[in-house]
C-alpha positions in Angstrom: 5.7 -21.5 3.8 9.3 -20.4 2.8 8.3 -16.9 1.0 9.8 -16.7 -2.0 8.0 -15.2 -5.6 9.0 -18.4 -7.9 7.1 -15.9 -10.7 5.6 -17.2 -13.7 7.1 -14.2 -15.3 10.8 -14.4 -14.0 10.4 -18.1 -14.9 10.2 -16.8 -18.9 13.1 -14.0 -17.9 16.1 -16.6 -16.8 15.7 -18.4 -19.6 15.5 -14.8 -21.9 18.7 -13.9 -20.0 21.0 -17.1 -20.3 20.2 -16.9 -24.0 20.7 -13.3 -24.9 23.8 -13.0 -22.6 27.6 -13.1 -23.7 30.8 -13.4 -22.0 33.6 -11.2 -23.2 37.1 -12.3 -22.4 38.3 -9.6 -20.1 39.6 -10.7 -16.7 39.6 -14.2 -15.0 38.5 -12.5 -12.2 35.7 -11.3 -13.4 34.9 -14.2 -15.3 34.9 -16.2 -12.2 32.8 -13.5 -10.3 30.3 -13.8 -13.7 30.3 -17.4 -13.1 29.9 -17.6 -10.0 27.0 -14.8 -9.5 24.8 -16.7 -12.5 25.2 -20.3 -10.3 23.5 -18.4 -7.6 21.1 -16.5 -9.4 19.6 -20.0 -11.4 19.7 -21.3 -7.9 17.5 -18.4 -6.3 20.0 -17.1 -4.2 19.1 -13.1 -5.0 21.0 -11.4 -2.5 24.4 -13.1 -3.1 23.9 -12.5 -6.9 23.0 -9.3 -6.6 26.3 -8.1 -4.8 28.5 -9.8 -7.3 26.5 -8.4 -10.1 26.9 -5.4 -8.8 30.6 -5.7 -8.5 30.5 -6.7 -12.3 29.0 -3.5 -13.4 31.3 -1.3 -11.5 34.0 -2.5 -12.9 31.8 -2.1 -16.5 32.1 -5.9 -17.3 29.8 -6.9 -19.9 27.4 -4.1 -19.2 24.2 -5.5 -20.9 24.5 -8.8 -19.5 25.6 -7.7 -16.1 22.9 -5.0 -16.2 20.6 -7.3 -17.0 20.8 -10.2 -13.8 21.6 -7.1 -11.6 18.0 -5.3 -12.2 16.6 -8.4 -12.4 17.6 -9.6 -9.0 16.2 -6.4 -7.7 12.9 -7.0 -9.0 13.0 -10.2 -7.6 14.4 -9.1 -3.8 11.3 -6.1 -4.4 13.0 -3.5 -5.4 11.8 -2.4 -8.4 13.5 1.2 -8.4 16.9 0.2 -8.2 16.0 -1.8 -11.3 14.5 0.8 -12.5 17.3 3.2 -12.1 20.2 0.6 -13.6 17.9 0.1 -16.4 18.1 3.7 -17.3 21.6 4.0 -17.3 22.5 1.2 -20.2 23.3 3.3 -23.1 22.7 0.9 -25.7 19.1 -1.4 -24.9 18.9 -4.6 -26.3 15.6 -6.3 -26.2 16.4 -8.2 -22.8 17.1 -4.6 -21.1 13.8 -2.9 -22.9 12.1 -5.9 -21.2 13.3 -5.4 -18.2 12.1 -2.0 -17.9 8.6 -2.7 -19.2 8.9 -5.1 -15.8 10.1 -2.3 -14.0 7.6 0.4 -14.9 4.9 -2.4 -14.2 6.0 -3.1 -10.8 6.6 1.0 -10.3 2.8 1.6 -11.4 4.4 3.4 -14.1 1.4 1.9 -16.5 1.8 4.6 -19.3 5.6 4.4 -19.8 5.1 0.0 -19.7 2.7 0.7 -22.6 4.9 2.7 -24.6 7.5 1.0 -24.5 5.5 -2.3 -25.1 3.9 -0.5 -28.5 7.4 -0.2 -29.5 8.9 -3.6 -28.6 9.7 -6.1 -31.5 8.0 -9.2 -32.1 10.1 -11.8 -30.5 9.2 -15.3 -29.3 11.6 -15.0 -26.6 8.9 -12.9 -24.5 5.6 -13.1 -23.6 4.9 -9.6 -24.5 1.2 -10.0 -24.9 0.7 -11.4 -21.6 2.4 -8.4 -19.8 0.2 -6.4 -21.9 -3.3 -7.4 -20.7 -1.4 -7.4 -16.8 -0.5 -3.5 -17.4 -4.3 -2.9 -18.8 -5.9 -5.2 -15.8 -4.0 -2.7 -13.6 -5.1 0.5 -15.2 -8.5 -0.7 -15.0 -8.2 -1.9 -11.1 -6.5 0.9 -10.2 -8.9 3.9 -11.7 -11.8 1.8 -9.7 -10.6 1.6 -6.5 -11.7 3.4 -3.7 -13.5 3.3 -0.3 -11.0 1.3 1.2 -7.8 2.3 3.4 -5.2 -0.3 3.6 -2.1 1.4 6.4 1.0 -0.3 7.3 2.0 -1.8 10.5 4.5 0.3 11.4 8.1 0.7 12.0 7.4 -1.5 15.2 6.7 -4.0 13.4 7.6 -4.1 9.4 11.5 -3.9 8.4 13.6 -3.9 5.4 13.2 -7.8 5.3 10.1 -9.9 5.0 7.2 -9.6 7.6 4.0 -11.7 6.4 1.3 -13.8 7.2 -0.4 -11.7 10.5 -2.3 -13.6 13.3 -4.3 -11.8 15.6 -6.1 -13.0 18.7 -7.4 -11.7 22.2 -9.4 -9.6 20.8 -7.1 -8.1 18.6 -4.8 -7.0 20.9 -2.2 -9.7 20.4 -0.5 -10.5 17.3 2.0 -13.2 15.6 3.7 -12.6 12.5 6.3 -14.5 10.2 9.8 -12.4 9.8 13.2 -13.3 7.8 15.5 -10.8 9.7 18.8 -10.0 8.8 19.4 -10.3 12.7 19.5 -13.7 12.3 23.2 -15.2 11.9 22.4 -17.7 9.5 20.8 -18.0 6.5 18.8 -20.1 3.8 20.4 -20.9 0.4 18.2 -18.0 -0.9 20.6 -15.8 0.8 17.8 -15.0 3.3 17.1 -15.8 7.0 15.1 -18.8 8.0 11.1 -17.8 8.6 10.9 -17.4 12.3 7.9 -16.2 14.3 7.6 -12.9 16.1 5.2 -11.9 18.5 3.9 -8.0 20.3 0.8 -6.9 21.7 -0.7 -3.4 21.8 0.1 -1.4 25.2 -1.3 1.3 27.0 -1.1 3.9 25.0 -2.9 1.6 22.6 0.4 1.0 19.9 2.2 -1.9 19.3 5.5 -3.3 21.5 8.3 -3.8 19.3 8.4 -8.1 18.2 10.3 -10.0 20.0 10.9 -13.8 18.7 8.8 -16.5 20.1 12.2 -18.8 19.8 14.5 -17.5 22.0 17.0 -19.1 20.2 15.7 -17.1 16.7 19.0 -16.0 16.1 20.8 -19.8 15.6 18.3 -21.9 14.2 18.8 -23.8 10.9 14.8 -24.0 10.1 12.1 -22.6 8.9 9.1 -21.7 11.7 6.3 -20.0 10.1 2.7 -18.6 11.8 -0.5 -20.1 10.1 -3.4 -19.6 12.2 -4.6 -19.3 16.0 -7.7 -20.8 17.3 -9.9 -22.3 20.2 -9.6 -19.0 21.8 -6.3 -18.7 21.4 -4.9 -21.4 22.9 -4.1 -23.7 19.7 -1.8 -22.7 16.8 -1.2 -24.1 13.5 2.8 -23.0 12.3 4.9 -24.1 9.1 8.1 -25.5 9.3 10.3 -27.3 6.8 7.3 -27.6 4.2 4.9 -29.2 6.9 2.2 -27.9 9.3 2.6 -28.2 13.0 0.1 -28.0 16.0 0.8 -27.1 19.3 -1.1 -26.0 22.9 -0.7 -23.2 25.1 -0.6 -24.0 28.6 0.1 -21.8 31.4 1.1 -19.1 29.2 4.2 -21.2 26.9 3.5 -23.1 23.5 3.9 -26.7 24.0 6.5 -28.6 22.0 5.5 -29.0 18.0 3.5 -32.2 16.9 2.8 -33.3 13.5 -0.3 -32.2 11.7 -0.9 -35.0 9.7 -4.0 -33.9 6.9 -2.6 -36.6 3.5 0.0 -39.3 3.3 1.2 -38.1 0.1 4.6 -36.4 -0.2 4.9 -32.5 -0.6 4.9 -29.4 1.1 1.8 -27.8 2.8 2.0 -24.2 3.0 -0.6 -22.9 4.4 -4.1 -23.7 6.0 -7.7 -22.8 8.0 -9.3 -24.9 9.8 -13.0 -23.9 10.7 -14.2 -22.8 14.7 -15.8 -26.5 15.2 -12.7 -28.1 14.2 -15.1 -30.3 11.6 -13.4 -29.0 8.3 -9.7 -27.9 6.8 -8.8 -26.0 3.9 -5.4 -25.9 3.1 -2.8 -25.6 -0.1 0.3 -28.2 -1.2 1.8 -29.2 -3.8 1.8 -33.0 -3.0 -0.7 -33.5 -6.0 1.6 -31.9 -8.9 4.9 -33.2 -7.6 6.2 -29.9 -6.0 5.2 -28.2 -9.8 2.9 -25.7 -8.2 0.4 -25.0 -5.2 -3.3 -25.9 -4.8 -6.5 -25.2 -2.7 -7.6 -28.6 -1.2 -10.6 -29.5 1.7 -10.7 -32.1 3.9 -13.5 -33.1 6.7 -12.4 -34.3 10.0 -13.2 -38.1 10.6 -14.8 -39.4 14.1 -11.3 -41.2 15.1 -9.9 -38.0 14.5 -8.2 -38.2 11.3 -9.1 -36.5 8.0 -11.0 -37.4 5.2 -8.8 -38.0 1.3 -8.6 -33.9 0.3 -10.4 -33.1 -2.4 -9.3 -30.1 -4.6 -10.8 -27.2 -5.1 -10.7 -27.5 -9.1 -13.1 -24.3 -9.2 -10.3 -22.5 -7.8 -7.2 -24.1 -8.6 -5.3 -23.1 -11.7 -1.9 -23.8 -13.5 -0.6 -21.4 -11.4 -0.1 -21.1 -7.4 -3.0 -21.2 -5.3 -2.1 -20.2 -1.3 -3.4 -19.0 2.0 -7.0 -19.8 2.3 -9.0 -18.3 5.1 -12.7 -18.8 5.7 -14.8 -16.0 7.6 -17.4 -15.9 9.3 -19.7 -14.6 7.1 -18.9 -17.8 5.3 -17.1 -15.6 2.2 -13.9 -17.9 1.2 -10.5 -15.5 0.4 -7.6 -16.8 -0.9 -4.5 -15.9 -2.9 -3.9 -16.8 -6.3 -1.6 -15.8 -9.6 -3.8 -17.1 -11.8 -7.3 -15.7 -13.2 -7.4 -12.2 -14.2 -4.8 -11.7 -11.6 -3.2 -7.7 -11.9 -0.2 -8.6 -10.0 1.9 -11.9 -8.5 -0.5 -13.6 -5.8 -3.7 -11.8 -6.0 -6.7 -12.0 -3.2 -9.5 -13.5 -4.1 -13.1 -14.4 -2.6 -16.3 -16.6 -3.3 -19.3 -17.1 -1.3 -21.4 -20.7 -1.2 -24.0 -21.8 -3.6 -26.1 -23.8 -1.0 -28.8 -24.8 -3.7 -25.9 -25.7 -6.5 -24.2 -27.0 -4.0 -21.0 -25.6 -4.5 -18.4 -21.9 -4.7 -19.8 -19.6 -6.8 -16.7 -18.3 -9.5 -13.5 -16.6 -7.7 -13.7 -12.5 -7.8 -10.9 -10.6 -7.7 -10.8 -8.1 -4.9 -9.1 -5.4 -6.8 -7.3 -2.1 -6.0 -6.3 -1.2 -3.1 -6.2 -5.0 -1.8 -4.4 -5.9 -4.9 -1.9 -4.3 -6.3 0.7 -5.0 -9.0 3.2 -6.3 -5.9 2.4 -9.6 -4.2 -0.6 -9.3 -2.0 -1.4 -12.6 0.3 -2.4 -13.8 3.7 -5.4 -12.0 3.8 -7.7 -13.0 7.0 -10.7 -10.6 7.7 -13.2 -10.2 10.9 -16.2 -7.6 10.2 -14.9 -4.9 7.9 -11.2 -4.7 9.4 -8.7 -7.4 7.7 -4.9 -8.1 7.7 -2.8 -8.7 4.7 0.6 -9.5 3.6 1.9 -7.3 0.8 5.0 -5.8 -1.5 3.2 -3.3 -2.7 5.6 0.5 -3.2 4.9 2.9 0.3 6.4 -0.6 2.7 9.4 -0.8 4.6 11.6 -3.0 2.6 10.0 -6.3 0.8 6.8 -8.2 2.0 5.5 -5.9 4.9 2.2 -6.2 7.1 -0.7 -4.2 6.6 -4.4 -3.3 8.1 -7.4 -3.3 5.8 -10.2 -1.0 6.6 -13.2 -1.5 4.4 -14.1 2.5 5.8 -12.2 5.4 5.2 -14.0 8.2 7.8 -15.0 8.2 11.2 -17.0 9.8 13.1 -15.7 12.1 15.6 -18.1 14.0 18.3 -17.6 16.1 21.2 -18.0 19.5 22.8 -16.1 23.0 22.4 -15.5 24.2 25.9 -13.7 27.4 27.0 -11.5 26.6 30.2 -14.1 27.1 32.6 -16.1 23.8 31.0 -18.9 26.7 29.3 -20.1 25.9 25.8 -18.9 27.5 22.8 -21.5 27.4 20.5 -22.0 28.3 16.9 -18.6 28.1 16.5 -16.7 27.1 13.1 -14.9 23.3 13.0 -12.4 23.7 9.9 -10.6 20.7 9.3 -8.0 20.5 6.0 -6.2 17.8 4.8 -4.7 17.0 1.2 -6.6 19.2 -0.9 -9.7 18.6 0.6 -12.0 21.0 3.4 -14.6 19.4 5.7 -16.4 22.0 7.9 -18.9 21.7 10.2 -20.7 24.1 13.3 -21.4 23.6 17.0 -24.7 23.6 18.7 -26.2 25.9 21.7 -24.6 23.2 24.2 -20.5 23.0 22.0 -21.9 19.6 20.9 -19.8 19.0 17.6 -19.9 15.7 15.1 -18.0 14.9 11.7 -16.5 12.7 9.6 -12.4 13.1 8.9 -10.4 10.7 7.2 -8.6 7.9 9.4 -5.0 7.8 10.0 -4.0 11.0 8.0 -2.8 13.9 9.1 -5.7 16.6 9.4 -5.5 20.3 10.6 -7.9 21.6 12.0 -9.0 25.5 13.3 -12.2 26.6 15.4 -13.4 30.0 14.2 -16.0 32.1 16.4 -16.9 36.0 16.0 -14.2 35.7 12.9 -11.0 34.6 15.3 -9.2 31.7 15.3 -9.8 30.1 19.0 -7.6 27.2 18.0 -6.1 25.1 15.6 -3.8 22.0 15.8 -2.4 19.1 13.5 -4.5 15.5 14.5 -4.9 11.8 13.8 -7.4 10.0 13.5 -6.3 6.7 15.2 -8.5 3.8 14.8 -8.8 0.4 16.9 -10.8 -2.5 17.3 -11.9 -3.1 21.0 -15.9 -4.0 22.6 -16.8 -0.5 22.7 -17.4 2.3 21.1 -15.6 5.4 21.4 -15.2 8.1 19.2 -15.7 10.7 22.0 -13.1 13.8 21.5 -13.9 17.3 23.7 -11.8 20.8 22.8 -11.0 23.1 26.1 -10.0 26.4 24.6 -9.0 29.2 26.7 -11.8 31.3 24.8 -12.2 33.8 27.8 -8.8 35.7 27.6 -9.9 39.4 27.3 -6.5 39.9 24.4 -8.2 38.7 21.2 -4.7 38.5 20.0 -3.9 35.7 22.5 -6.9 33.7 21.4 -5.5 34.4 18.0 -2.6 32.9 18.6 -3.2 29.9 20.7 -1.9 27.2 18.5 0.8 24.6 18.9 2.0 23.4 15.3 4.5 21.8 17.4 3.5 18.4 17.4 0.8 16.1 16.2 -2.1 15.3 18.7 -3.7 11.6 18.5 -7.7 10.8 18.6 -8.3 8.0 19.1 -11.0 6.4 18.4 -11.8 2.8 20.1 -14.6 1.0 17.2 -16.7 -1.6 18.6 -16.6 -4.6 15.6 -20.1 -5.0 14.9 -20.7 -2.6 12.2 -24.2 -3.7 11.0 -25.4 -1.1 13.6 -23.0 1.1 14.0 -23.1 4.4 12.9 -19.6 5.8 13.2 -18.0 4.5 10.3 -18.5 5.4 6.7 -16.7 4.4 3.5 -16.6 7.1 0.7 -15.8 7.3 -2.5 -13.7 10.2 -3.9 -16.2 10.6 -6.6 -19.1 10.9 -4.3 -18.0 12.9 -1.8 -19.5 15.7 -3.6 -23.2 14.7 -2.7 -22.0 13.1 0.8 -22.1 14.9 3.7 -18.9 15.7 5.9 -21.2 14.8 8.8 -23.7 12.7 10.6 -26.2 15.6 10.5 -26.0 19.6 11.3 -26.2 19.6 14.9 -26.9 22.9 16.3 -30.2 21.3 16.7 -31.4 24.6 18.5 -31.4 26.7 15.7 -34.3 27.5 13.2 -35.1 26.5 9.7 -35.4 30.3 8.9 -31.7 30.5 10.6 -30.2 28.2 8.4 -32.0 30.1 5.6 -30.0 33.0 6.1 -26.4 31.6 6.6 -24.4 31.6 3.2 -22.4 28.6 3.2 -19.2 28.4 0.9 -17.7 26.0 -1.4 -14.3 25.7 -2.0 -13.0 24.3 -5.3 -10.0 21.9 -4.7 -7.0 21.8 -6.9 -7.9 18.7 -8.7 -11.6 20.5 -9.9 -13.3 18.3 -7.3 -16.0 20.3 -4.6 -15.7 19.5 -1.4 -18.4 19.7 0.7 -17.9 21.9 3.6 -20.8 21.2 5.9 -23.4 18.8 7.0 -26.0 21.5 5.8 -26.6 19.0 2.7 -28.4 17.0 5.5 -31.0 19.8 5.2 -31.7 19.7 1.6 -35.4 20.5 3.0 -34.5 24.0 4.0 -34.1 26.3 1.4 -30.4 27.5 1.9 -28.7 30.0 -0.2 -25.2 28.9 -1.2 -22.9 31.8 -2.3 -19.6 32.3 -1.3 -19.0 34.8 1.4 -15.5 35.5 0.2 -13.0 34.2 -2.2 -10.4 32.1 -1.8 -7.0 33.0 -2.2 -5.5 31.8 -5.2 -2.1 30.7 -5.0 0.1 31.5 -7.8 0.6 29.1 -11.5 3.0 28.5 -13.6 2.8 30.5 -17.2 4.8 30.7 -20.2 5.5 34.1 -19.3 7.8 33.6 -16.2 9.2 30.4 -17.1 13.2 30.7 -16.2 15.2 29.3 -19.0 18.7 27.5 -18.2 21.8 28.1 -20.1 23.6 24.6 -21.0 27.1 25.7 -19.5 25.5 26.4 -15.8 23.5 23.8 -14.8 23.6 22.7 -11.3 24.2 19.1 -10.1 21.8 16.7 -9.4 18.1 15.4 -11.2 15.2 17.5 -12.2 12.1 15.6 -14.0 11.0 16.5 -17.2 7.3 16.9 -18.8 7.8 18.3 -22.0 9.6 18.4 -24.9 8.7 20.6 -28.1 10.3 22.4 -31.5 11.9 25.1 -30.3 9.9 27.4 -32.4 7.0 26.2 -31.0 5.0 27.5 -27.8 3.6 25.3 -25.5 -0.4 25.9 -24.4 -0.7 27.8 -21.3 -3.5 25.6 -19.5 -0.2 22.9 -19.7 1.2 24.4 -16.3 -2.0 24.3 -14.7 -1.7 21.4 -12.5 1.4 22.6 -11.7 0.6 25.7 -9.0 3.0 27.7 -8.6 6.4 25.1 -9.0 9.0 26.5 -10.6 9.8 25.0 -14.0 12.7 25.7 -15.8 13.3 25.1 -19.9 16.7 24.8 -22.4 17.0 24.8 -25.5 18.9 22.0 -27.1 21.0 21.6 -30.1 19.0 19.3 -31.5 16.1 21.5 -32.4 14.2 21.1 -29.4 13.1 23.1 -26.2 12.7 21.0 -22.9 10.5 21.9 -19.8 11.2 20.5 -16.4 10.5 20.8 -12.9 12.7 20.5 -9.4 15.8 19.5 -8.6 16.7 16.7 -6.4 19.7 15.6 -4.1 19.3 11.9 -5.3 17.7 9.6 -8.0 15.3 8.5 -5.0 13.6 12.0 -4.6 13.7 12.7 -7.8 11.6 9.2 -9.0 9.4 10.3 -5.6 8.8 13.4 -7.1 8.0 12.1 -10.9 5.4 9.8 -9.4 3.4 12.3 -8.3 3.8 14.5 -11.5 2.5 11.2 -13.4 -0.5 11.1 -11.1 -1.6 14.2 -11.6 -1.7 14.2 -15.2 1.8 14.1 -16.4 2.4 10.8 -18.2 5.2 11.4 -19.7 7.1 12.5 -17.0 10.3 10.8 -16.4 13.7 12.0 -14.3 16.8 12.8 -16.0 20.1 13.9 -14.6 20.6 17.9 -15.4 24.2 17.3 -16.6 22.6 15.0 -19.6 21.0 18.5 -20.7 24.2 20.0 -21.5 24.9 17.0 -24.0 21.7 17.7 -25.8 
């Protein structure tokens, strides 16, 4: 498959570039470096180019030009914030550089700022600034709807800097092979990159994965391209890509036999990726041997009694001008596949269609949306029940294309007992669990029997409260994987029978984080332990399965005051499964308060003098007249931050908030402020203030 992006949109941008560049006659040095960095950029080589451009701008050669290629090989090697951040440092923005950064805002998720500056941009023919337009307001859209869904990264075991993709599971989940382009390797395509090889690992006892090892012990040396496509007849066949062409081969006595051609057309191209069904009747796969190498298509073929296929036919109702790539069929008979066509929000796209068995034919293609797509490159998506893989270059990876897991849930069901240390029930006892800005309680019945819902694979903490003291409380994970049972089975032992209430107080270990983990049996029709939940209904879903001290009367839940507790963001949270019981007529008051933690106010705002400013980069969120006053509900969302302000020489008074080591934590930092409700957020070094 030979991962690369080959983007429609970076397609319009070398040609923008070579025209709006000029060369200034400076040093033959640097004119040969110049030289010599654009051969390898028009030739896809990104990571060679980018360390000559970046030599260029140190030395400040032709800083428009140079600062142009530079940012945008880093938003073709993925990294959008480096682009980001050279972008911001030109002084003088043509309308190349201005483009640029629309690109990099788009790629950050930085949608408000990409409109902005699109709003302002010039009408040009040189770009197609209407096109990134309607991409930046497909995102918006996506993203605001998206929800339900929990899409984690592979791990550190497993994802790298470099590119990790195209994830094939088998026995039972336990075992996977992967595609990498590691810089371990020592040699390298004419991309710059390492050749695709293929990695394998398998989950071990302690249920988490083995660091990869290559399935080519001679990884390391190789000169070609060995990609994984899929795994079937129980594991013991594999399709793999090399050099533009499918392979098969056989596992026997535990070692893949040697490669044989997988022969599907006779005409001339490169096939990049295919499925072929359980009964072996029926391929899908994508080439480009029907539009001479222009771009990639869906195509099916049926297998033929001698054993040969059937002339493909393409899948026109899915094929575009564009790329079309990885199809997978499951076995619900639903057909994904990745495209950068349609109403596609980002590069490749997933897509899905089910059968029209009395039309005969794929219903239209729908867009998965967020969190499955993103503005990034999203791809390789296989699926089995309501857990799927994908590949992905969305923000929170490792490096560039990383692996992920797709849960189509976001809580589980956790149940158990509370015992003391002599195995005896605690019961009616108080199950607080916190995480984000979010509370989930729930009670324990006559026996310590317990059951809830938490989030999966976040960080929760959790306190048991009885008689008004805190028994316990600990930091835990919900850890979820896919084996033929189910077990979500998780008891508490808590040395509840000390006579010192102050060493039941204090029996906590903040220490480290504790793991449940919670083995999910993959047939979720009937299964009751999984739940996906919207943040915008989780005020009329309950935390829990049901209230289960079971024991206790109607006329006892009557009496018992239950509390909600407003989050940050104005959401309610619901705090127990008492909503179960809508039935019993339950007083809901709060018992006490909460604590409220301390906001920002006009009043003790700390204002900055332009002669002592520290070092470093602070983000700013506001920027007024001097004479005016800024609202007080402004700092709301703030808490109790710290924001600073300085009054400028230019008439104008300037509010901002932190102050960061490096650009990095700094653009971390803004993100978040943008989130929350400051658009116009953006980071600025605090020695630029005294210039102002």
């Amino acid at each position: 498959m030979n991962w690369s992006k080959k983007s429609f949109l970076f397609t319009l941008l070398t040609t923008a570039i070579i025209t709006l560049s000029s060369t200034h006659v400076l040093s033959q040095n640097l004119k040969k470096i110049e030289r010599q960095a654009i051969g390898d950029f028009e030739k896809g080589n990104f990571v060679d180019a980018r360390d000559q451009f970046k030599t260029l701008l140190k030395s400040e050669w032709n800083v428009n030009s140079t600062s142009s290629y530079l940012a945008s090989c880093y938003l073709e090697l993925d990294e959008p914030l480096k682009s980001y951040e050279i972008l911001s440092q030109v002084t003088e923005p043509d309308e190349l550089i201005t483009y640029l950064r629309i690109l990099s805002c788009y790629y950050l998720e930085f949608f408000e700022e990409a409109e902005n500056l699109i709003n302002d941009f010039p009408d040009s023919t040189g770009f197609d600034i209407e096109d990134l337009r309607s991409r930046v307001a497909r995102a918006k859209e996506s993203y605001s709807a998206g929800d339900g869904i929990l899409v984690q990264n592979f791990g550190e075991n497993i994802n790298s800097e470099n590119l990790e993709y195209s994830a094939v599971m088998y026995n039972d989940f336990n075992k996977l092979l992967f595609t990498s382009r590691k810089e371990e390797s020592s040699v390298t395509d004419v991309d710059g990159l390492a050749f695709e090889t293929i990695y394998s690992t398998e989950i071990d006892s302690s249920d988490n994965w083995k660091k990869a090892i290559p399935l080519n012990i001679e990884a390391e040396k190789k000169r070609s391209h060995d990609a994984t496509v899929q795994v079937y007849q129980s594991g013991n066949k594999m399709i793999s890509y090399k050099d533009g062409q499918l392979y098969s081969s056989t596992l026997k006595n535990g070692v893949w036999s040697k490669d044989e051609d997988f022969i599907i057309h006779e005409g001339k191209g490169s096939d990049t990726h295919c499925f072929i069904t359980p009964d072996e009747k029926t391929i899908f796969f994508a080439s480009d041997y029907q539009s001479d190498g222009a771009h990639l298509d869906l195509f099916v073929s049926q297998k033929e009694v001698g054993g040969g296929w059937t002339e493909p036919e393409p899948l026109s109702m899915f094929n575009t001008e564009y790329d079309e790539d990885s199809p997978f069929l499951a076995s619900d008979s639903t057909f994904y596949f990745s495209s950068r066509g349609h109403n596609s929000i980002g590069g490749f796209d997933v897509f899905k269609s089910t059968y029209d068995h009395e039309k005969n034919t794929w219903g239209p293609p729908e867009n998965m949306g967020y969190p499955i797509n993103t503005v990034a490159e999203d791809i390789y998506y296989t699926t089995e029940g309501k857990l799927a893989y994908l590949s992905s270059t969305r923000l929170e990876g490792y490096g560039s294309l990383d692996l992920y897991r797709v849960y189509h849930f976001n809580k589980v069901k956790v149940e158990g007992r509370l015992m003391d240390d002599n195995k005896q029930p605690i019961s009616d006892a108080l199950i607080d669990v916190k995480y984000d800005s979010t509370t989930l309680k729930s009670y324990t019945d006559a026996d310590g029997n317990y059951e809830i819902f938490v989030p999966i694979n976040k960080k929760m903490h959790i306190t048991f409260v009885k008689d008004s003291l805190n028994l316990f409380e600990g930091d835990y994970i919900a850890n979820i994987f896919f084996k033929d049972k189910n077990e979500n089975e998780f008891n508490f032992f808590i040395d509840y029978m000390s006579p010192d209430p102050e060493i039941i107080k204090g029996n906590e270990d903040k220490r480290t984080v504790k793991h449940i983990n919670v083995d999910i049996k993959n047939d979720y029709e009937e299964n009751p332990i999984i739940a996906s939940v919207p943040r915008s209904a989780e005020e009329s879903w309950s935390d829990s399965v049901n209230y289960v001290a079971k024991t206790k009367k109607i006329a006892d839940l009557q009496s018992r005051e239950i509390s909600y507790v407003e989050n940050k963001e104005g959401d309610i949270d619901i705090l127990s499964s008492h909503l179960k019981l809508r039935e019993a007529t339950v007083q809901m008051k709060s018992k006490e308060k909460p604590v409220e933690e301390p906001t920002t106010t006009t009043e003790n705002l700390s204002s900055l003098q332009p002669d002592n400013l520290p070092d470093g980069y602070t983000v700013q969120i506001l920027a007024m007249p001097i004479k005016r006053k800024p609202e007080e509900s402004f700092f709301d969302l703030l808490g109790s931050a710290e924001v600073n302000n300085l009054n400028g020489q230019d008439g104008l008074k300037r509010f901002f908030t932190g102050l960061y080591d490096s650009f990095e934590e700094a653009m971390y930092a803004m993100r978040i402020l943008r989130k929350t409700g400051y658009s116009d957020a953006f980071v600025r070094r605090m020695s630029k203030y005294a210039e102002l």
